[in-house]
C-alpha positions as CSV (number, residue, x, y, z in Angstrom):
1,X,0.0,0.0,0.0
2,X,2.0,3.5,-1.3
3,X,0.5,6.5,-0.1
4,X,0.9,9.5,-2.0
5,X,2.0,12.7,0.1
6,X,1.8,16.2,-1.1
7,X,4.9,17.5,-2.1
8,X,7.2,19.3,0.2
9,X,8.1,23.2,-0.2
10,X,11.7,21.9,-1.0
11,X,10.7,19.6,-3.7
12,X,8.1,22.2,-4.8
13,X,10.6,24.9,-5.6
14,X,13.4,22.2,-7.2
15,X,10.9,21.8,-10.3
16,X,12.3,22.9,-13.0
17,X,10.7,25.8,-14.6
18,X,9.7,26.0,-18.6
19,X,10.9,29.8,-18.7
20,X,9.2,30.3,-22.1
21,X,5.8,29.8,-20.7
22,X,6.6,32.7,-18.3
23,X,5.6,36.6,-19.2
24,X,8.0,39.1,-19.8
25,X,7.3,41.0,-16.3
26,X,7.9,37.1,-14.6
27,X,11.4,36.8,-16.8
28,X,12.1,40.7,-15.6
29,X,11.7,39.8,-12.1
30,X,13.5,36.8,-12.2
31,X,16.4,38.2,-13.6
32,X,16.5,41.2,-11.1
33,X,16.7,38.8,-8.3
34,X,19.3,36.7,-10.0
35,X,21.1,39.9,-10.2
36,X,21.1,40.3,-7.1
37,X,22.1,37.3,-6.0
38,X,25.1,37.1,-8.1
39,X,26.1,40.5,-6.8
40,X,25.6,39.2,-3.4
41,X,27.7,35.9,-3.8
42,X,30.4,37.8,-5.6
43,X,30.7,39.9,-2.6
44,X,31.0,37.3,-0.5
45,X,33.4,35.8,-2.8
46,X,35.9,38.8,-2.8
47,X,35.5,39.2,1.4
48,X,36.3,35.5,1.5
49,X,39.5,35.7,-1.0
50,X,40.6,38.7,1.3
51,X,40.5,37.0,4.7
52,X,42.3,34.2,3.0
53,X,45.3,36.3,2.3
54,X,45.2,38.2,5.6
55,X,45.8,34.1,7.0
56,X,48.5,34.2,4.3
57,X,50.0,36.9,5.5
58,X,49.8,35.7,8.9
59,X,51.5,32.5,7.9
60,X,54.2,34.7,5.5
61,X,55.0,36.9,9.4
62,X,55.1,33.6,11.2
63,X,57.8,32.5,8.9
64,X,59.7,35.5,8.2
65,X,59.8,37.5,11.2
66,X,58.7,35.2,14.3
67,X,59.3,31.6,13.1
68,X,63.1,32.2,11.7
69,X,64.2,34.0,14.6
70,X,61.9,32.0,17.4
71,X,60.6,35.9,18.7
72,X,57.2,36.9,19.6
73,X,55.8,40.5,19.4
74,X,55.7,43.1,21.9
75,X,54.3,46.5,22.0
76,X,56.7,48.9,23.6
77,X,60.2,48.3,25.7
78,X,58.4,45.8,28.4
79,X,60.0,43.2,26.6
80,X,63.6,44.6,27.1
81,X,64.3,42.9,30.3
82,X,66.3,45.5,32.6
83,X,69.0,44.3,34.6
84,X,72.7,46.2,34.3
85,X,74.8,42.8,33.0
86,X,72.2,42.0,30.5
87,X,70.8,45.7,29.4
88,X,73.1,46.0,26.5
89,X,72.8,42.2,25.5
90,X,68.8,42.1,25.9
91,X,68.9,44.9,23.2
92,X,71.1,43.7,20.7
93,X,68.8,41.0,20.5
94,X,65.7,42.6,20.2
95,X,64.4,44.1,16.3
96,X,62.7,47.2,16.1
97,X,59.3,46.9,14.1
98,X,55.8,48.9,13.8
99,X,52.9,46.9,15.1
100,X,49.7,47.0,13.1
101,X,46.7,48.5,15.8
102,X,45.0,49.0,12.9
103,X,44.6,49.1,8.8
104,X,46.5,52.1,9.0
105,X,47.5,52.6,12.7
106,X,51.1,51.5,13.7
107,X,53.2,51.8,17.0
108,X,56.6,51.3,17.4
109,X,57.6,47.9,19.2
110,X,60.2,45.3,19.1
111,X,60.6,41.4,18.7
112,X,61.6,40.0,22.0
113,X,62.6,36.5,21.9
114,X,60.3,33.5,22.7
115,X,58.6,30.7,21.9
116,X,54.9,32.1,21.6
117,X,52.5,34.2,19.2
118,X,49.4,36.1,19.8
119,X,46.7,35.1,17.5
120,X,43.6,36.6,16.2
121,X,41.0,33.5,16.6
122,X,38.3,36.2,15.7
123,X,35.4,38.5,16.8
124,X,38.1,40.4,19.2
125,X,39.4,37.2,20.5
126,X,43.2,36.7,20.8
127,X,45.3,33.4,22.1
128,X,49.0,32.9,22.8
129,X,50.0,30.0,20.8
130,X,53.2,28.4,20.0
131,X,54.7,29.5,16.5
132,X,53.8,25.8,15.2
133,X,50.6,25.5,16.9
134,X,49.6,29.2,15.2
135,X,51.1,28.3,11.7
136,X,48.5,24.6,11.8
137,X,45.5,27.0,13.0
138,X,46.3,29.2,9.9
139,X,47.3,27.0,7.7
140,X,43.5,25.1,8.9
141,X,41.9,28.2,8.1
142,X,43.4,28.7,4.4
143,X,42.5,25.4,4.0
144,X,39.1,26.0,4.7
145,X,38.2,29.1,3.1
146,X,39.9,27.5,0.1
147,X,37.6,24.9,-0.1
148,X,34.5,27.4,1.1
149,X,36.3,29.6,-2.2
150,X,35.9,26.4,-4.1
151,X,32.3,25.5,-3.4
152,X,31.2,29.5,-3.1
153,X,32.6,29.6,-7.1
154,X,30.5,26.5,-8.0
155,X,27.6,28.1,-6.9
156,X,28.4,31.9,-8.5
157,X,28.8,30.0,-11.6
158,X,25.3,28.2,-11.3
159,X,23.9,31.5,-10.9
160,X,25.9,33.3,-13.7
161,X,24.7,30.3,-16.0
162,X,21.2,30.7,-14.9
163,X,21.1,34.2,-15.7
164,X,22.4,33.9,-19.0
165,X,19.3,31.8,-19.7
166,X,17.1,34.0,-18.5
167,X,18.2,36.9,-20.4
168,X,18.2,35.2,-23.5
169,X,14.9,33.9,-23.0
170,X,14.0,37.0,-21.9
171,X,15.6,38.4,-25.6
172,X,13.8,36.0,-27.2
173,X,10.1,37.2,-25.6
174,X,10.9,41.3,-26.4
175,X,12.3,40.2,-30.2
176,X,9.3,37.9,-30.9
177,X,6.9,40.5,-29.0
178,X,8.3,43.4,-30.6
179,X,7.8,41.6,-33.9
180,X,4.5,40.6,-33.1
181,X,3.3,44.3,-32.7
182,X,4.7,45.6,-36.0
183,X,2.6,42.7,-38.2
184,X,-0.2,43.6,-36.2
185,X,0.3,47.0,-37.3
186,X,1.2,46.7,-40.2
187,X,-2.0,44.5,-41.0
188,X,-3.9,47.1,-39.8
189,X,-2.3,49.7,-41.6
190,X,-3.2,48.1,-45.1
């Protein structure tokens, strides 16, 4: 015994749609919101391409500056440890460098040597990690976004596709419409 259940709303809206059979107003506002869409998920696209190579960049310091020379960031001389033999010695090790407060905000620090980073796990949170802890927690995070970059692209392309349809159907209906009007006027005309 089968029982035959409406439809869901999900299965509804998955049926493919015979855009031909559609008027011209329908095909308008369909392409408007696909429009917007694509604007939307290209948006998205670019913000998630930029945070990607802000974790590149990350990674690129961690190497470079911190990871070579085993040093960690500090803002200010705090990290210049005082004491009259090693005064001198403590500075000679210690590299002079801006610090980044914001996009276009720096303050003069220096690298003191250590073991540990400061990283930005987001939304204003920040966690002392070990150079190789911090470099697999970026490298995780490239990964990811890669592979949200990856999916995010499949699904801009979809859309871009789908548009393209619809404005050529949407051609069609003007050409074939426009058409239409000037043998009915012309038929009336004679």
């Amino acid at each position: 015994m089968t029982s035959t259940n409406p439809p869901s709303q999900q299965q509804q809206q998955q049926q493919p749609i015979d855009l031909a059979s559609l008027p011209i107003q329908s095909l308008s506002s369909i392409k408007k919101q696909l429009d917007e869409e694509l604007e939307h998920l290209t948006s998205s696209f670019s913000k998630l391409r930029a945070a990607q190579t802000k974790f590149r960049d990350c990674l690129r310091c961690i190497a470079d500056g911190v990871g070579s020379g085993d040093t960690r960031v500090s803002g200010g001389a705090a990290a210049v440890a005082e004491t009259e033999e090693g005064a001198t010695e403590s500075k000679a090790k210690l590299k002079q460098i801006l610090v980044p407060l914001t996009s276009s905000l720096y303050v003069p620090g220096t690298m003191a040597p250590g073991q540990n980073v400061i990283v930005d796990v987001g939304t204003g949170f920040y966690v002392e990690k070990t150079t190789e802890d911090a470099t697999i927690f970026y490298d995780a995070k490239v990964e990811e976004l890669g592979a949200n970059l990856k999916d995010l692209e499949a699904i801009v392309q979809g859309k871009s596709n789908n548009l393209r349809v619809v404005e050529e159907v949407l051609r069609q209906k003007v050409i074939s419409g426009s058409t239409a009007n000037n043998a009915a006027l012309a038929s009336s005309a004679g």
